[in-house]
Gaussian input, Z-matrix of N, CA and C with variables (Angstrom, degrees):
# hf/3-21g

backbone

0 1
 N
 C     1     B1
 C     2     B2     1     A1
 N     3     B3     2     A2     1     D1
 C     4     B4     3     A3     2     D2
 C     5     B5     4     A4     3     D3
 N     6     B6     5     A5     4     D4
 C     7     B7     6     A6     5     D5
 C     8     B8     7     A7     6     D6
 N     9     B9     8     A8     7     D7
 C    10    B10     9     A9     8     D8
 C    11    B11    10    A10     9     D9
 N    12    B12    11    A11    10    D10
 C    13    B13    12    A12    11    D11
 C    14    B14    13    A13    12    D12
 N    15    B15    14    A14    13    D13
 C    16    B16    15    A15    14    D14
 C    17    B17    16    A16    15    D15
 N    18    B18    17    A17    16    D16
 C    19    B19    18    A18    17    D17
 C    20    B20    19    A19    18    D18
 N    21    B21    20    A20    19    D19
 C    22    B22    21    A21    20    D20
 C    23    B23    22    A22    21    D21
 N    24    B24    23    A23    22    D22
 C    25    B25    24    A24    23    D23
 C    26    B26    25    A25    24    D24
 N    27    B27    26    A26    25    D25
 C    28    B28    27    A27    26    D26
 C    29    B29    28    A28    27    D27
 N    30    B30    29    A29    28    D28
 C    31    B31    30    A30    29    D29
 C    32    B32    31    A31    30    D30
 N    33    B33    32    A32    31    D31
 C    34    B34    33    A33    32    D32
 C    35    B35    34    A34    33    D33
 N    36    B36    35    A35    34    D34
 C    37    B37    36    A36    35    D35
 C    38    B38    37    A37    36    D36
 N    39    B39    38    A38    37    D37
 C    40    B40    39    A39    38    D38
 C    41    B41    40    A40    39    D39
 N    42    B42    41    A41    40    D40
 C    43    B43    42    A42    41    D41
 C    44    B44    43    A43    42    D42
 N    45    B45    44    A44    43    D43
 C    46    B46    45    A45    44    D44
 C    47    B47    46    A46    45    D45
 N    48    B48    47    A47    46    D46
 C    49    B49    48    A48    47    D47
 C    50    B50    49    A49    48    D48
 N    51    B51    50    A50    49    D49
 C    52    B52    51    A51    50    D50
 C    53    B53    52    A52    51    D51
 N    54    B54    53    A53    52    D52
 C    55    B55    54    A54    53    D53
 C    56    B56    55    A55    54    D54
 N    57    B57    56    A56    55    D55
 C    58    B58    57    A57    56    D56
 C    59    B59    58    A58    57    D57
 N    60    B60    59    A59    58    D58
 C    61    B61    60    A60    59    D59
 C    62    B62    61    A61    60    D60
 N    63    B63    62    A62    61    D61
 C    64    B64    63    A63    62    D62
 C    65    B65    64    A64    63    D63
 N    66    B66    65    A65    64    D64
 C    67    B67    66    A66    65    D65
 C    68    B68    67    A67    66    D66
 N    69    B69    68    A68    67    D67
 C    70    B70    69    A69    68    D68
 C    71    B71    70    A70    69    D69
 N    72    B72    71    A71    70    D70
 C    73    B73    72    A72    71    D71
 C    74    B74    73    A73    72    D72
 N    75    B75    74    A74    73    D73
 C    76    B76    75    A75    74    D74
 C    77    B77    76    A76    75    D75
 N    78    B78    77    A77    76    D76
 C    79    B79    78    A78    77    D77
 C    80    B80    79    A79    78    D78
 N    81    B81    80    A80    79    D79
 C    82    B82    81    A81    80    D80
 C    83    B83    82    A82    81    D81
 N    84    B84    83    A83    82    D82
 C    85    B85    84    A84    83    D83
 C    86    B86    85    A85    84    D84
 N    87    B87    86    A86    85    D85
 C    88    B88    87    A87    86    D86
 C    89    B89    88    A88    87    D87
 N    90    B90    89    A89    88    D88
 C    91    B91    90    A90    89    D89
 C    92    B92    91    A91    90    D90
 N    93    B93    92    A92    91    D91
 C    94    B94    93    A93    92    D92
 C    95    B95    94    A94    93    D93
 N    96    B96    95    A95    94    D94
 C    97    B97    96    A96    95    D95
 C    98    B98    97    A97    96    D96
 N    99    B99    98    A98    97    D97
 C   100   B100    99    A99    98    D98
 C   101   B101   100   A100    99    D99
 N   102   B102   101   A101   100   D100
 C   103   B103   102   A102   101   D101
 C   104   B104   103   A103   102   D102
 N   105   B105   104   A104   103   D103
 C   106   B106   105   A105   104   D104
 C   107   B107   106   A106   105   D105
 N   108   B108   107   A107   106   D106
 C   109   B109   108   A108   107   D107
 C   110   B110   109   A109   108   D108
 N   111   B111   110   A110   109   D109
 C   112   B112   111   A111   110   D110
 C   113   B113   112   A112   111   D111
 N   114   B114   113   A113   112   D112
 C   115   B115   114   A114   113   D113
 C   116   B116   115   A115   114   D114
 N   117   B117   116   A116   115   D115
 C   118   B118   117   A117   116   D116
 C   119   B119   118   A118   117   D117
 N   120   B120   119   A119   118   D118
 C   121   B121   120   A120   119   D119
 C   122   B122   121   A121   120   D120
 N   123   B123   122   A122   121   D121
 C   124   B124   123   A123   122   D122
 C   125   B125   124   A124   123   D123
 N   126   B126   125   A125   124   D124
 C   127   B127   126   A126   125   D125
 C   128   B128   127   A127   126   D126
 N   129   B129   128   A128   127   D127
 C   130   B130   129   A129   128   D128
 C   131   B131   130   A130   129   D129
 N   132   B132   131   A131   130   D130
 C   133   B133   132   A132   131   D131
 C   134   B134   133   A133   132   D132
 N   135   B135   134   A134   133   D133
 C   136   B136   135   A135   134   D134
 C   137   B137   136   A136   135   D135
 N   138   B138   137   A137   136   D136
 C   139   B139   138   A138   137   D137
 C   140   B140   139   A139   138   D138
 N   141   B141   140   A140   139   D139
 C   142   B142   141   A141   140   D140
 C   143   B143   142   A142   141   D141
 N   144   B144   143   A143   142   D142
 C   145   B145   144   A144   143   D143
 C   146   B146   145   A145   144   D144
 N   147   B147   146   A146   145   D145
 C   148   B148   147   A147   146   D146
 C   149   B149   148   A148   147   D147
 N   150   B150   149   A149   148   D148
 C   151   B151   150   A150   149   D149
 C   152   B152   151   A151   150   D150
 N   153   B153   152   A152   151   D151
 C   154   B154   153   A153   152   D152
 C   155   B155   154   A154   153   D153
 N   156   B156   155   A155   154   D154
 C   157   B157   156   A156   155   D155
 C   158   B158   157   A157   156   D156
 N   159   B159   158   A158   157   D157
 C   160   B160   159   A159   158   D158
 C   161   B161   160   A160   159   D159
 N   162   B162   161   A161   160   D160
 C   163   B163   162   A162   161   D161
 C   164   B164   163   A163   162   D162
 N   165   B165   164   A164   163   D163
 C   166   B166   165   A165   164   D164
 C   167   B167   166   A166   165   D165
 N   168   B168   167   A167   166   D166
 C   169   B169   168   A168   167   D167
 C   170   B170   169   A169   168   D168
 N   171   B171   170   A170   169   D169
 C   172   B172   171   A171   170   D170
 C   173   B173   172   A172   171   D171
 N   174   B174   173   A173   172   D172
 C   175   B175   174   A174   173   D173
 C   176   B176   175   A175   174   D174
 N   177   B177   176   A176   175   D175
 C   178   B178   177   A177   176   D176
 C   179   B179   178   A178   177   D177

   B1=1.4369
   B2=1.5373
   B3=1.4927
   B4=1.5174
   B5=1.0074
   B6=1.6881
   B7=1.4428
   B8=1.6680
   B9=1.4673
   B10=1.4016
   B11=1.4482
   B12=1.6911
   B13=1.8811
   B14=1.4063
   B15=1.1846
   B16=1.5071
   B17=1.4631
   B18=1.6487
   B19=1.5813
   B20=1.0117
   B21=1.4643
   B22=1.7266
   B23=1.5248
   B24=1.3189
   B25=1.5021
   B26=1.2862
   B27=0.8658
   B28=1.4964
   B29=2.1344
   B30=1.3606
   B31=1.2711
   B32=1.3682
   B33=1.5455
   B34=1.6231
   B35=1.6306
   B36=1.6274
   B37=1.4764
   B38=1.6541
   B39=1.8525
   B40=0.6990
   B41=1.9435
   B42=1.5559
   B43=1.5975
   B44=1.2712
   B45=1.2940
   B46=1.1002
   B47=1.8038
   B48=1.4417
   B49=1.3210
   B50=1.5309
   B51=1.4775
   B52=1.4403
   B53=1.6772
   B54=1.4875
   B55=1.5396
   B56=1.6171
   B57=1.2887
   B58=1.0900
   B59=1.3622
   B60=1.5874
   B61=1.0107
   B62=1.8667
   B63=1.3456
   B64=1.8873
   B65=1.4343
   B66=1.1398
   B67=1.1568
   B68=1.7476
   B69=0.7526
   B70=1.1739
   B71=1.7078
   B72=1.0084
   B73=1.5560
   B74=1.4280
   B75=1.2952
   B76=1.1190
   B77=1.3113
   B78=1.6841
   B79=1.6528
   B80=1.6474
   B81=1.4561
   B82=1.2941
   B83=1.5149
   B84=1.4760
   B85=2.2228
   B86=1.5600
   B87=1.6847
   B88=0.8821
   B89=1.8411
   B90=1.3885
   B91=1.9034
   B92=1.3457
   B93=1.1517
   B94=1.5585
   B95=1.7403
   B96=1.4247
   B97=1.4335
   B98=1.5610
   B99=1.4492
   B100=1.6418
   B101=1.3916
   B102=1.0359
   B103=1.9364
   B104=1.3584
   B105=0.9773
   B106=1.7326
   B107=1.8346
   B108=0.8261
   B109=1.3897
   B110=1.6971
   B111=0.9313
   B112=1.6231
   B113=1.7035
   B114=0.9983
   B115=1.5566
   B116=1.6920
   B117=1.6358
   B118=1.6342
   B119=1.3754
   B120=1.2536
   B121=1.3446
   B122=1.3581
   B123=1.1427
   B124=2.2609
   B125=1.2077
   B126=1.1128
   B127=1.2519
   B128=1.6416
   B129=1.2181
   B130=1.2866
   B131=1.6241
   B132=1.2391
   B133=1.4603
   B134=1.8601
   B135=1.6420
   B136=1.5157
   B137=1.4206
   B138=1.3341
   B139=2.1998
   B140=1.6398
   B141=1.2914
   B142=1.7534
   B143=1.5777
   B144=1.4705
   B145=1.3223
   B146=1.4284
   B147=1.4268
   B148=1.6669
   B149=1.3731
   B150=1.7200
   B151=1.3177
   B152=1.3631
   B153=1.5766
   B154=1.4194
   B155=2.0089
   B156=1.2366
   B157=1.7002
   B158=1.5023
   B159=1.5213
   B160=1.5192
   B161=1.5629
   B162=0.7772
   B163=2.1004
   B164=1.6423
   B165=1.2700
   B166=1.7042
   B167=1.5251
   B168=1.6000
   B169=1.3987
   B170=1.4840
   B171=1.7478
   B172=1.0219
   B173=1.7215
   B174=1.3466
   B175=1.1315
   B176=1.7979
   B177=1.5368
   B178=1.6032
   B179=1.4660
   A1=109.94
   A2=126.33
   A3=132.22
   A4=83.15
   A5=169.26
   A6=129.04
   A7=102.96
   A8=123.22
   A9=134.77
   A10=92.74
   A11=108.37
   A12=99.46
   A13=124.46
   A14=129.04
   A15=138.09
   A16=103.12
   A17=99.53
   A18=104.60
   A19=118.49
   A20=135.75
   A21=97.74
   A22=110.42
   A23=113.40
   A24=110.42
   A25=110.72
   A26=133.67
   A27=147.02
   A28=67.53
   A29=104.23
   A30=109.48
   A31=114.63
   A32=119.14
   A33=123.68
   A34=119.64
   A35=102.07
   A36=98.20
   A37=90.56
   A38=116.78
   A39=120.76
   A40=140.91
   A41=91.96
   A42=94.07
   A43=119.83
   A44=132.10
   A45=122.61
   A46=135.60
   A47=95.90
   A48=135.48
   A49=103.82
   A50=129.26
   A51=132.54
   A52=87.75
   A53=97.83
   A54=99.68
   A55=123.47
   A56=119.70
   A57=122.16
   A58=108.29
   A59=119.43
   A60=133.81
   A61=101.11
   A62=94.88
   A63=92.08
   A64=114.66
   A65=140.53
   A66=155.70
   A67=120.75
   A68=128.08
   A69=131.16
   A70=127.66
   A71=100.51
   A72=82.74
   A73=137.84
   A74=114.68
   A75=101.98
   A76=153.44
   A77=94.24
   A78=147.50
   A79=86.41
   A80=108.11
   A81=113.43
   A82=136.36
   A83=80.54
   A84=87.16
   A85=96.95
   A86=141.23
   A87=153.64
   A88=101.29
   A89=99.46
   A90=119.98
   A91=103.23
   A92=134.85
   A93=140.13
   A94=104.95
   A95=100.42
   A96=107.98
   A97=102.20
   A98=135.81
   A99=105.63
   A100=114.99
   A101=130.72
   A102=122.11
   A103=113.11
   A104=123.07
   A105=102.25
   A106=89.59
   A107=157.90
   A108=151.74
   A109=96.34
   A110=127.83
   A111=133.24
   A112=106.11
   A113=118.50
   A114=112.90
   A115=110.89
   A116=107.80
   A117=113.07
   A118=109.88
   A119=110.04
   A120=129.73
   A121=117.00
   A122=127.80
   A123=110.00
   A124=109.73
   A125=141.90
   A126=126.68
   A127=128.36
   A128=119.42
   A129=128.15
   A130=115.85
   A131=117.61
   A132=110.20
   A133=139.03
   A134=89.98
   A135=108.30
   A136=118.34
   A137=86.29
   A138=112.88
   A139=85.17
   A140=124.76
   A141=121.78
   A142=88.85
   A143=99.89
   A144=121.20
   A145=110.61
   A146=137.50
   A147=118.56
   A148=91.81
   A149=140.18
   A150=125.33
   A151=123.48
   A152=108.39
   A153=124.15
   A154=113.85
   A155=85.95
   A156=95.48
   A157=105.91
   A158=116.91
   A159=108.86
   A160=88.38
   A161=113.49
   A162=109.84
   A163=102.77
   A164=116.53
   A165=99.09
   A166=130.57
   A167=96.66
   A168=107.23
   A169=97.99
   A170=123.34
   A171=103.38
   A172=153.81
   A173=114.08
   A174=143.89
   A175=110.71
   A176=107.08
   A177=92.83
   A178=98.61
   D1=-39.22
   D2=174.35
   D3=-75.44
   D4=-92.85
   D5=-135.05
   D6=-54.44
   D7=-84.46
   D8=-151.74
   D9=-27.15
   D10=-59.34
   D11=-171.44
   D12=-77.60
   D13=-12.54
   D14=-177.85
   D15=-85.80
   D16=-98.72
   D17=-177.72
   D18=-80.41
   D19=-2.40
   D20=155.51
   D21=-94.13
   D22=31.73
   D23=150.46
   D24=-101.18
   D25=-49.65
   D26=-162.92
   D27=-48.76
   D28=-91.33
   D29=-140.31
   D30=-63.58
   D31=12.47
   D32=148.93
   D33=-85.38
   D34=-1.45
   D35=-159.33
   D36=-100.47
   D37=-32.12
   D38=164.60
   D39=-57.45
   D40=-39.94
   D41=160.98
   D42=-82.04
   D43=-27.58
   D44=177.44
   D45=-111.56
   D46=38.65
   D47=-175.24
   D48=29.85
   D49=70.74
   D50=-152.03
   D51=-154.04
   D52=125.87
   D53=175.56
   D54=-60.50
   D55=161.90
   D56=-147.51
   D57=-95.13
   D58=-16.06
   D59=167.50
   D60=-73.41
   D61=-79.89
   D62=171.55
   D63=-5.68
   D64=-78.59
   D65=137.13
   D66=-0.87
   D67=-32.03
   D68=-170.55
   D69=-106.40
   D70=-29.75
   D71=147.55
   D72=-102.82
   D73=12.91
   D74=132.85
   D75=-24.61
   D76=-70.26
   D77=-147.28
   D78=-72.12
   D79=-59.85
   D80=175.18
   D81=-43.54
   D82=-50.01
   D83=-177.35
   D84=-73.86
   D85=-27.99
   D86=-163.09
   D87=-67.00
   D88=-61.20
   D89=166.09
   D90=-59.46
   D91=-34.78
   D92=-171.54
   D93=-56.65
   D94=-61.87
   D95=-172.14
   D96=-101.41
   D97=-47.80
   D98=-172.48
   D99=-67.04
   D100=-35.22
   D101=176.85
   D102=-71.09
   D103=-7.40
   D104=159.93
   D105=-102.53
   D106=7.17
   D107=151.56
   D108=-71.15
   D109=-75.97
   D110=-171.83
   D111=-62.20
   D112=-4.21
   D113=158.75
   D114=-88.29
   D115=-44.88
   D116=165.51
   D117=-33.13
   D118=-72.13
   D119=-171.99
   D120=-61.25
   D121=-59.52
   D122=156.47
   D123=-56.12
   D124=-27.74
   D125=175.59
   D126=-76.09
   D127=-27.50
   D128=154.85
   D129=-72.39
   D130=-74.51
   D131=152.89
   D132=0.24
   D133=-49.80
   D134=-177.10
   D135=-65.65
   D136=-29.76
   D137=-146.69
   D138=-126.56
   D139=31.27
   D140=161.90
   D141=-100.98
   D142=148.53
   D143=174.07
   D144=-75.97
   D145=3.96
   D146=169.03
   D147=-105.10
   D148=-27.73
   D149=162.62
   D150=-33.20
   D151=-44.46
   D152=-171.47
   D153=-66.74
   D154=-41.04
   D155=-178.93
   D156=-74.81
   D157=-22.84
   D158=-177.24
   D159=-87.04
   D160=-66.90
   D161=174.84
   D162=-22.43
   D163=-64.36
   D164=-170.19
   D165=-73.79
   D166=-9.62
   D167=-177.94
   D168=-81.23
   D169=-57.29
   D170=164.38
   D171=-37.97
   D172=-49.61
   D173=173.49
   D174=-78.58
   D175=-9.66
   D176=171.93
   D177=108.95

């Protein structure tokens, strides 16, 4: 979560000569709502039953 909101602001603020603040709240409401979406999403993912069959085939 400190990369997505830190440095890859910094380094959009940097290519695209746009203050670093400018930039940032965005960045935030953006982190606000997709990472608890992308925790939904591995977490269902993890705990699906064809994950599980590739897990045991792997693992034995």
């Amino acid at each position: 979560m400190f990369v997505n909101t830190v440095l890859n602001t910094l380094w959009l603020s940097l290519m695209y000569k746009m203050t670093f603040i400018g930039y940032l709240p965005a960045r935030l409401s953006k982190e606000a709502i997709a990472t608890p979406l992308q925790i939904l999403i591995i977490y269902f993912w993890l705990n699906s039953t064809q994950f599980e069959r590739i897990k045991n085939k792997l693992l034995g």
